[in-house]
N, C-alpha and C positions, 0 to 999 in steps of 0.2 A: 397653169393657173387660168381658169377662166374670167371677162370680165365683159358686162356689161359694152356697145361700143352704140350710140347715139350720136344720128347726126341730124341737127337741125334745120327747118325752112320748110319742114311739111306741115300743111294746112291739117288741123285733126278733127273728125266731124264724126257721125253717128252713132252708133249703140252699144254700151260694155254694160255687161249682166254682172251683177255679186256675186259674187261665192258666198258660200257656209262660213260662217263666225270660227277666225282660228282661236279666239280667245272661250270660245265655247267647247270647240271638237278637241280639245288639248287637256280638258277636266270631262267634257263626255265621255271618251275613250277608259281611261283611267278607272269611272263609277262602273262601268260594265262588267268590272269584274266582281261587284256585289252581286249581282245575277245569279239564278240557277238556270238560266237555259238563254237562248241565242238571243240577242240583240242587233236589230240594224238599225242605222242611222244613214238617213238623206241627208243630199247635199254638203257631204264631206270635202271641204279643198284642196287642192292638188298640190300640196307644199310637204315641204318636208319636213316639217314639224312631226306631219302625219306619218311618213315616212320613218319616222325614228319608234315612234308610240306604237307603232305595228310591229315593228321589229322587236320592242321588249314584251309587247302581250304574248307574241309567239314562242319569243325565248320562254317566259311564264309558261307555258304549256298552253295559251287558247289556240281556238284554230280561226283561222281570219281567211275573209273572201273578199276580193276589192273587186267592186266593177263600176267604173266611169265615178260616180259621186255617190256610189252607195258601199257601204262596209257593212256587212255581218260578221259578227265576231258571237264565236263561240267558246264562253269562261268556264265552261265545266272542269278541260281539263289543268285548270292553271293551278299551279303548286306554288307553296310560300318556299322564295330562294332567293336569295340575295339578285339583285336585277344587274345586267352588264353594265359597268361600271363607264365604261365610254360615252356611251348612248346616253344617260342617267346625266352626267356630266355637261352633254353639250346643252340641255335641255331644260332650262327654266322650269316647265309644268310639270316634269318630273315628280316635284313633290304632292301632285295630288293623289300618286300612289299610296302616299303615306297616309293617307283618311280610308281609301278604299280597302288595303289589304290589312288595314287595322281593323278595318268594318267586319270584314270577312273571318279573319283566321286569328287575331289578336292580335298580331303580331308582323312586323314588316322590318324587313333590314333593306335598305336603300342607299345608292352615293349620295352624296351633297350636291345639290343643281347648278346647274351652270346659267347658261343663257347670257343676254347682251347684256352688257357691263353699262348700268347706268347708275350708279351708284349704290350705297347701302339700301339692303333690299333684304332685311332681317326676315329668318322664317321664325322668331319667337315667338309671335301669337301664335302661330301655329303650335308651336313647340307647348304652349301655354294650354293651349285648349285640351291638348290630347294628355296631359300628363291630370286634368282635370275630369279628364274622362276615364281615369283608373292608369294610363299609361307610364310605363317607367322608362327613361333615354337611357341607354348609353353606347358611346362611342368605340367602334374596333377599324382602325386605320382609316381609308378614305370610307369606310361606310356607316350610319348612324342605325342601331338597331331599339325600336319601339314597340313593346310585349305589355301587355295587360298579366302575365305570370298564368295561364289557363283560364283567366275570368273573361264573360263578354267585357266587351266596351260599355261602361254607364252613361246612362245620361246623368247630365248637370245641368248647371245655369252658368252661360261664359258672358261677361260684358269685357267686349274687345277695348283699348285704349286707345285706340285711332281704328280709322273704316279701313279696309283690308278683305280687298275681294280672292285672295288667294285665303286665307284662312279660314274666310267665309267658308267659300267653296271645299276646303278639307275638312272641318267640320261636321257641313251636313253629310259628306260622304261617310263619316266615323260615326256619326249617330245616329244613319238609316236603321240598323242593325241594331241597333246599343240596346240596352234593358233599360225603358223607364223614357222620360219627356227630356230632351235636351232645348234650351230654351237660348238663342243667341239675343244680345242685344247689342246696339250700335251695330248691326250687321252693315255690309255691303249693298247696294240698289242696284248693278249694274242687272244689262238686260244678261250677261251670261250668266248668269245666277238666278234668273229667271227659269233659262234654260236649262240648265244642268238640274233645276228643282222637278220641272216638268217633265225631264227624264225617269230620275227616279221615282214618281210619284206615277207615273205610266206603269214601272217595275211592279208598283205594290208601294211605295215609300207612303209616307201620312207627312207632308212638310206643308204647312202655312205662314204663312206672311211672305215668303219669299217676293224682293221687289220692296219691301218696309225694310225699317232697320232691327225689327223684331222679328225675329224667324224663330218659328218652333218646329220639333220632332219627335214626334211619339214612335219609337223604336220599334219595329218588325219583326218577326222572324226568319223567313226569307224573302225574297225580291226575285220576280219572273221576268221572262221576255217580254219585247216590247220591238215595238218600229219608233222612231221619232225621225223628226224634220229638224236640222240645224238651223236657226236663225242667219239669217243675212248679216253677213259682218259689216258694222257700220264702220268699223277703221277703216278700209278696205275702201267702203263706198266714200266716205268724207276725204280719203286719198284721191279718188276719180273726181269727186265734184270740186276739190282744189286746183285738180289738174286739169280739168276743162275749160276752170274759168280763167285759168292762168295761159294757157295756149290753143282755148278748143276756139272752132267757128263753129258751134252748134254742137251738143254732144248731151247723148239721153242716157243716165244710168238708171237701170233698171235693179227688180228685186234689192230695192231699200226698202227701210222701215222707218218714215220720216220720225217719228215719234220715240227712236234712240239718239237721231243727230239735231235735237232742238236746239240746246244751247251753241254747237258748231253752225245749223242754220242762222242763229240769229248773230253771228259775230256776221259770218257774209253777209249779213241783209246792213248792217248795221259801215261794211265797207261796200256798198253801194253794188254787191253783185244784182244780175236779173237773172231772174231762176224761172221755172215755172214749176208747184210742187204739184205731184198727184198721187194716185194712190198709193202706186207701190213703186213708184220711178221721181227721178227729179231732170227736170229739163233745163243745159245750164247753158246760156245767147255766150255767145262773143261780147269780151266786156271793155269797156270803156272807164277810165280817167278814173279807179277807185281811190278812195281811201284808206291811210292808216289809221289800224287799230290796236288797244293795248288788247295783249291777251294774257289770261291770268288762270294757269289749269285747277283743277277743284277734282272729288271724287263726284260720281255720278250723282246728280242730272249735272253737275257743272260741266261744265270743258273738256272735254277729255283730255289728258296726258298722250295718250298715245294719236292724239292728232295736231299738235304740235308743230311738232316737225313738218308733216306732209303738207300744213297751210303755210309754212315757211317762205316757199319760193312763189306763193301765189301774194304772200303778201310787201315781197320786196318789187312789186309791178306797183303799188298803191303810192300815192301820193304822200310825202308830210314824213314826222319822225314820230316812232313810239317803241313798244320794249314788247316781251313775253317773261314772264314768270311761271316757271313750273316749280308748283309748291309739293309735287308726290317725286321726281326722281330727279335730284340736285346736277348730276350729272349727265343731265339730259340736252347738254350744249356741243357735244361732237360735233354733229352738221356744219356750225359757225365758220370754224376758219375754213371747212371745205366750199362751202360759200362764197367767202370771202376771197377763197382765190381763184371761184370762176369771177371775180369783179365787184360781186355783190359789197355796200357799204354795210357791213354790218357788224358787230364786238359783243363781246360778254363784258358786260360792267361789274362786278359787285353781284356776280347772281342772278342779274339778267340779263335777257338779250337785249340789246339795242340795235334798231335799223332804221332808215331811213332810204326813201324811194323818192320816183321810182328808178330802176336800174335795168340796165343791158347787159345780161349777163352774156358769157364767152366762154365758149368750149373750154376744158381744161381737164389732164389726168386726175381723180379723185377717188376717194376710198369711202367707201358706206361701211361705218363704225359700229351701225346695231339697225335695229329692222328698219325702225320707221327712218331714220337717219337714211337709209338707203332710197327710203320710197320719194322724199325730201332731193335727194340728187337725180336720182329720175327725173323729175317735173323739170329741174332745174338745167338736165340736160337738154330737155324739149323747147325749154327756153333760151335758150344761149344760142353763138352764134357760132357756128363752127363743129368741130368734133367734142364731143365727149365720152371719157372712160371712166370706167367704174371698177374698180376691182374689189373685192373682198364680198362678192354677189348673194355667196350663200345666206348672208343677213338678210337679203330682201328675200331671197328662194323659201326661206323660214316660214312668209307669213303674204306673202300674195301669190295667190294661184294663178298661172299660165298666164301671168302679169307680161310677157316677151309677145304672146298672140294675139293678148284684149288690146294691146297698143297696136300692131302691125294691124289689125283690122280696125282701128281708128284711123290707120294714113301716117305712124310714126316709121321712120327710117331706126330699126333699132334692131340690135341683134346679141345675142352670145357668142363670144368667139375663143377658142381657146390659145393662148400666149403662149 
């Protein structure tokens, strides 16, 4: 078993670059196979997220080249076949297969996804959309098989019943292709939806509004190569900028997009961080006597859900008592008692969190339950007093790239070791 081993009292100072958006490269992957000829993508991350998504394109029949942060994958030769059911399994974004090969062939037989356990995480709009767009479900053991019966995929008109950026995102992948205008509304805003649209539409796709909650598709016939650039993952970065202000003496991340982390910039302004913002970096001082703040997550522009957790340990240094409410994944309190038993004051009330600071935390063995949960005991490692372990790592390896070397070249005592 490998795990995480952090020891605190290093001062941590200079410069960690962003990686490419894993919540993008996880549904870019997946559209490439609407393609008729070779696609690369920049700035791919080093996690194994990606790692798993290459291994099922290849089983498909594409051929894949990796080098340093660029993929070319070539989908000519991928055949519709049921995808390994392990892989399919461990892997939440799995299901954006399910828009793509429905795109392509009509038809797509899939496992049911996996990924971190944070509560009900229904794929029915999805399920919704596609059966909307001529599709018929049904079930043959661990795999879900969805056929149009030989017809394209049509477009329609879908208005979703809650915002739903994975749905979003399988959608346009089904109705690049479809015969006729597929029109979403209450769609998704997130900036990877932005992304994955500006893919496709590199391909040949016709999609507008993406970024509104109205997005439209005027359906194609086929979709070419292309090159695209992965957006900077603002999880990722708003993980660094938590974690600088929480332990750095000085510390510049680079390759942000300040204009995806607003509402997380202005919770920190609003707990008294000092930042400096600039173009494409944020500059974050050694911080002083903050405040608590309530946090209360929302679907994009609000708060993101998935930074949450990573401002956790930055915000039990702040002064005063306040709570978190995450209104998108109910079960997004794991972190809590591991928290609680490096020393942190901290409980789940009735649904949400409550803490109160500030606190000294203290080395102690801990388990990272789901990604960010992980990235959440990292910080909180660098903060504590003593040793810290981490087992169950692979959740973090999931979704932050070479996150063990962008620390050790910050001045953190941190390593992998195997048990």
């Amino acid at each position: 078993m490998r795990k995480i081993v952090i020891n605190s009292g290093k001062p941590l100072s200079g410069e960690v670059a962003v990686s490419g958006a894993k919540n993008s490269v996880v549904a870019l992957i997946p559209a490439i196979i609407l393609a008729d000829d070779i696609v690369t993508l920049d700035g791919v991350p080093a996690i194994s997220d990606v790692d798993s998504l290459v291994d099922i394109m290849e089983v498909m029949g594409a051929k894949v080249k990796r080098q340093g942060e660029t993929l070319e994958i070539d989908p000519r030769g991928v055949e519709n076949k049921p995808m390994p059911y392990g892989k399919i399994n461990s892997l939440r974004a799995s299901y954006y297969f399910y828009g793509s090969l429905l795109g392509r062939f009509g038809e797509a037989v899939v496992g049911l996804p996996g990924g971190c356990d944070l509560g009900p995480r229904p794929i029915d709009l999805h399920l919704k959309a596609f059966e909307a767009m001529g599709a018929k479900i049904t079930y043959e053991g661990d795999n879900m098989r969805l056929s149009t019966g030989g017809t394209p995929v049509q477009g329609t008109h879908i208005f979703f019943d809650t915002v739903t950026v994975g749905a979003t995102i399988n959608t346009m992948l089904a109705a690049a292709k479809a015969e006729g205008r597929t029109v979403i509304e209450n769609a998704a805003r997130e900036p990877e939806i932005i992304d994955v649209a500006t893919l496709l539409n590199n391909m040949g796709a016709h999609i507008r509004g993406a970024g509104t909650d109205i997005i439209t598709i005027e359906g194609v016939k086929s979709l070419h190569g292309t090159r695209h650039q992965v957006i900077p993952d603002r999880i990722e970065a708003g993980s660094y900028i938590a974690m600088a202000a929480a332990v750095g003496e000085g510390i510049k991340i680079t390759n942000v997009l300040y204009e995806h982390l607003e509402s997380f910039i202005a919770k920190l302004d609003e707990m008294g961080v000092r930042m400096t913002i600039e173009e494409d970096a944020i500059f974050v001082e050694k911080q002083e006597q903050l405040k608590a703040v309530n946090i209360k997550t929302a679907p994009y522009p609000g708060f993101a859900t998935d930074l949450q957790q990573p401002l956790t340990p930055l915000l039990l240094t702040a002064h005063g008592r306040a709570s978190i409410v995450d209104t998108i994944y109910e079960k997004r309190v794991n972190h809590v008692p591991e928290m609680a038993r490096m020393g942190a004051n901290i409980s789940t009330v009735g649904g949400r969190i409550v803490y109160e600071g500030p606190n000294q935390l203290t080395g102690a063995p801990v388990k990272a339950t789901d990604l960010r949960a992980g990235a959440a005991l990292v910080t909180a490692g660098l903060m504590a007093e003593g040793q810290t372990e981490i087992t169950n790592i692979e959740f973090i390896l999931r979704g932050y790239s070479n996150i063990i070397e962008k620390l050790t070249a910050l001045g953190a005592d941190i390593r992998i070791v195997e048990d």
